[in-house]
N, C-alpha and C positions, 0 to 999 in steps of 0.2 A: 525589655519591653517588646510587644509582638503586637502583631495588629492580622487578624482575620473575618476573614469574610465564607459566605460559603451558602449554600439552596442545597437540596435535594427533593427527589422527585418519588411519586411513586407510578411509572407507568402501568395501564392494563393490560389484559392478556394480549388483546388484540395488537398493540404498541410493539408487544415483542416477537411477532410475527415479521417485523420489521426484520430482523434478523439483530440489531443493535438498540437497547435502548441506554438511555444516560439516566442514571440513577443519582447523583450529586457532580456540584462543580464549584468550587474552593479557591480562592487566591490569600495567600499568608505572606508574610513578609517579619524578617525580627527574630531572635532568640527567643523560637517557638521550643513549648513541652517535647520532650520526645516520644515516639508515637508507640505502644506496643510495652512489650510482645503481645503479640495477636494474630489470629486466625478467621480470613474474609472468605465469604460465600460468592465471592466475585470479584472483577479484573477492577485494577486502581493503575491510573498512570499518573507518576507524580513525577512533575518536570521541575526541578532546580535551575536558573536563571542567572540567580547570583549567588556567591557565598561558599559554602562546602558544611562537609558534616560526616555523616557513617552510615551503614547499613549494615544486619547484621540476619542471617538469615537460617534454613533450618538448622544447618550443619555447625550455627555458633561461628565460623566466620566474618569477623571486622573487617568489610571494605571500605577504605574510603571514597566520599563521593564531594567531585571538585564538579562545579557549575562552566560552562552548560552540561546536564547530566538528568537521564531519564531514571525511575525507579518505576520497576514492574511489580505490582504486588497482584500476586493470581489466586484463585480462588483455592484455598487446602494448604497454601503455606503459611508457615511462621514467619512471621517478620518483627522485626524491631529496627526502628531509626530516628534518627535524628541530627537537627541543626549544629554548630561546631555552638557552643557556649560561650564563645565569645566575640562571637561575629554574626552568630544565624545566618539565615538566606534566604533567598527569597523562590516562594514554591507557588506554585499553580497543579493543582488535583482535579481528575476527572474519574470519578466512578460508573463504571459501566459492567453490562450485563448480554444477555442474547447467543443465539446459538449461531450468528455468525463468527463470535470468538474462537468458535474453535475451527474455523475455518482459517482467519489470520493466525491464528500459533501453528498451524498446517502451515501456509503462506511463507512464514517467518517475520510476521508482523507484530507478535507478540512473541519475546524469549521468556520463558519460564525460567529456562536455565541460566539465564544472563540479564538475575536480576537489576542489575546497574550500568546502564549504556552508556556513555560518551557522545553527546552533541558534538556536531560542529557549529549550529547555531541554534537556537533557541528561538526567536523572535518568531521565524512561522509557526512554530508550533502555538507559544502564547495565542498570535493573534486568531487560530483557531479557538481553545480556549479559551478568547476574551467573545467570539461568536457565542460559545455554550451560554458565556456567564448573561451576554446583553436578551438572547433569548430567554433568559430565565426572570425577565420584567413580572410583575404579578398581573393579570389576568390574559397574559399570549392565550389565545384559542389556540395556536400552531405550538406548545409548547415540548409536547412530547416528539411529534413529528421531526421540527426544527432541531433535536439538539440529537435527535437518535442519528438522522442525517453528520450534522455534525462530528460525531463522535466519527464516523466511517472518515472522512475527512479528517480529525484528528489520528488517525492510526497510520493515514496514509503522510500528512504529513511528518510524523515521528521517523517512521521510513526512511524517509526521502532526509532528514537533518542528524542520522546516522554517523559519527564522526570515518566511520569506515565507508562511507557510501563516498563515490566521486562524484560530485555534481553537474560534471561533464555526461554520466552515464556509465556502465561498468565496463571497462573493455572487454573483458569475455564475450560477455551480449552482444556487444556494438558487435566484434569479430564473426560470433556466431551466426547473427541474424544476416550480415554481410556474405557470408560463405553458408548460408542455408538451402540457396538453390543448385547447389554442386552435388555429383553423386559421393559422397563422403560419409563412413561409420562413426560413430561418435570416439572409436578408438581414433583413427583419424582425424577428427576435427581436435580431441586432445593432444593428440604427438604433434600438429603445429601450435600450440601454444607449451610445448614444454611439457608437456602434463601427463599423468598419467589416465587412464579415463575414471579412476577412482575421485583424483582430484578434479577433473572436469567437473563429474557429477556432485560433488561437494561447492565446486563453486557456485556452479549455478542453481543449487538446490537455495544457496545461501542469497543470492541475487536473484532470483526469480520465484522462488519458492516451489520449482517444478525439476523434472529431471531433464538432460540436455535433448533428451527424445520426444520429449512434451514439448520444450521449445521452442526446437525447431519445426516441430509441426504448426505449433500457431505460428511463426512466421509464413511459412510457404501458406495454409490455410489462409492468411490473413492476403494474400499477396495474389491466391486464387480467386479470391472474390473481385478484387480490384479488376480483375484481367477481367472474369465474367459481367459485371457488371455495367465496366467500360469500354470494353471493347465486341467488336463480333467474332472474334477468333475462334474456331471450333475448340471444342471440350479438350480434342485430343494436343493440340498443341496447346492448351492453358496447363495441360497435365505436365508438358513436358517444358515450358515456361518454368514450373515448380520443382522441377527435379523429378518428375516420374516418366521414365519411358512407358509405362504399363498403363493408358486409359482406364483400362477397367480396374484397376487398380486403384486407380487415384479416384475414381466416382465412387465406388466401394466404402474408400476413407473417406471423401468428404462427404455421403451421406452419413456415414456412421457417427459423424462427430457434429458436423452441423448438424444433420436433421432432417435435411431435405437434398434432393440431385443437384447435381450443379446447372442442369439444364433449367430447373425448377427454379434455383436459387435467380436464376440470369430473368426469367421471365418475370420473377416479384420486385429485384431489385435495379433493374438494365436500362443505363441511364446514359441513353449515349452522347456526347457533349463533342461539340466539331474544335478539333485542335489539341482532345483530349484532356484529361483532369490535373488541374494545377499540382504540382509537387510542393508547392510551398503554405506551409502553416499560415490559415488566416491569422489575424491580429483581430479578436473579438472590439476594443477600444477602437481598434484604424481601420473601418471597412473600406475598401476599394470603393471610389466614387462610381457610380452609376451613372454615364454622359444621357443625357436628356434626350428624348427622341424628337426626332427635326421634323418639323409642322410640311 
């Protein structure tokens, strides 16, 4: 026996401007039919929970797939799968669509190529999931909106419960983003970690979905604004705060990549705060008390 549930949607054009929309969202449980063969005009992420079963894909290929465990089905391949016959499992489906998809399989947030991933947990992901399913009440006015939202959130939590992902954070990054204001080549930043720069750029293409040269840019980028921002310190010494002896160098690249000068950036966004900007992550739930002002 099997027991499902399931909606689907059809967003308009306008919805897919969004960059993501969700097209269905499904929770099964129980020695379900098996699915396929078949060929989708669009992305399915089917997360296993509990149980196990197989996967079987263009190449004819038998994986098995043991719970917690994501199934990627992308748009132009053959798939066939299903529950073990004697125990089923229990699944949760999310059908989606939009041209920011091929920005996350850019990313590495969708594997085409690694149809069957490895949870470490499951449970975030669901209770994204059970978001799609509670937005999908009959008459949501926010229904297209709320679930297209969601789905970005769904991808990003599959990410993040990667059985390869350390939840601590990736040490290459932590290392990289640590030693990004030092003058170092990415050969360099890879011969301290052992590595060759081939495998650098494969780590971090894999962890960040960028190459180590991209990365470190948005660190120091990200690290330049803080300084502009926060402090008054001329240009030329926030340049070499970041690692660039060269001013004009570094205003150069940060116009080229933000958008605007750094002089420009300081006057929109220059917030100068006495004692300087906390380092510590608010607690959205535990705000810092506010002491009352004395009469």
């Amino acid at each position: 026996m099997y027991h499902t549930w399931m909606r689907y949607f059809t967003p308009g054009p306008v919805h897919h401007r969004l960059g993501l929309v969700c097209l269905g969202v499904g929770l099964q449980h129980g020695t379900l039919p098996t699915v396929g063969p078949r060929t989708l005009d669009h992305h399915v992420a089917v997360v296993v929970s509990a149980g196990g079963g197989w996967y079987r894909g263009a190449d004819g290929r038998r994986t098995a797939v043991t719970a917690p465990a994501l199934i990627w089905l992308t748009p132009g391949t053959p798939h066939h799968y299903g529950a073990d016959p004697g125990t089923g499992w229990d699944e949760a489906f999310v059908d989606f669509s939009g041209p920011a998809a091929a920005t996350y399989t850019e990313l590495g947030y969708i594997e085409p190529d690694r149809p069957v991933v490895p949870l470490s947990d499951a449970a975030p992901v669901r209770a994204a999931i059970t978001r799609i399913a509670r937005a999908a009440r009959p008459g949501n006015p926010l229904l297209e909106v709320e679930t297209g939202a969601a789905v970005h959130e769904l991808l990003v939590a599959l990410r993040r419960a990667r059985a390869d992902t350390n939840a601590d954070g990736d040490p290459v990054l932590t290392a990289l983003a640590r030693d990004a204001f030092q003058p170092l080549s990415v050969a360099e930043h890879a011969a301290r970690h052992g590595m060759t720069p081939a495998e650098l750029r494969t780590a971090v293409r894999r962890a960040a979905g960028c190459s180590p040269k991209d990365y470190l840019l948005t660190v120091r980028l990200g690290r330049a604004k803080e300084l502009l921002a926060a402090t008054e310190l001329p240009v030329s010494a926030v340049a070499r705060r970041v690692g660039y002896d060269d001013p004009a160098y570094f205003s150069r690249l940060f116009t080229r990549r933000v958008g605007t000068a750094p002089i420009r950036f300081r006057e929109q966004q220059g917030r100068s705060v006495p004692g300087g900007w906390s380092n510590r992550v608010p607690d959205p739930e535990h705000p810092p008390t506010i002491p009352p002002r004395s009469v």
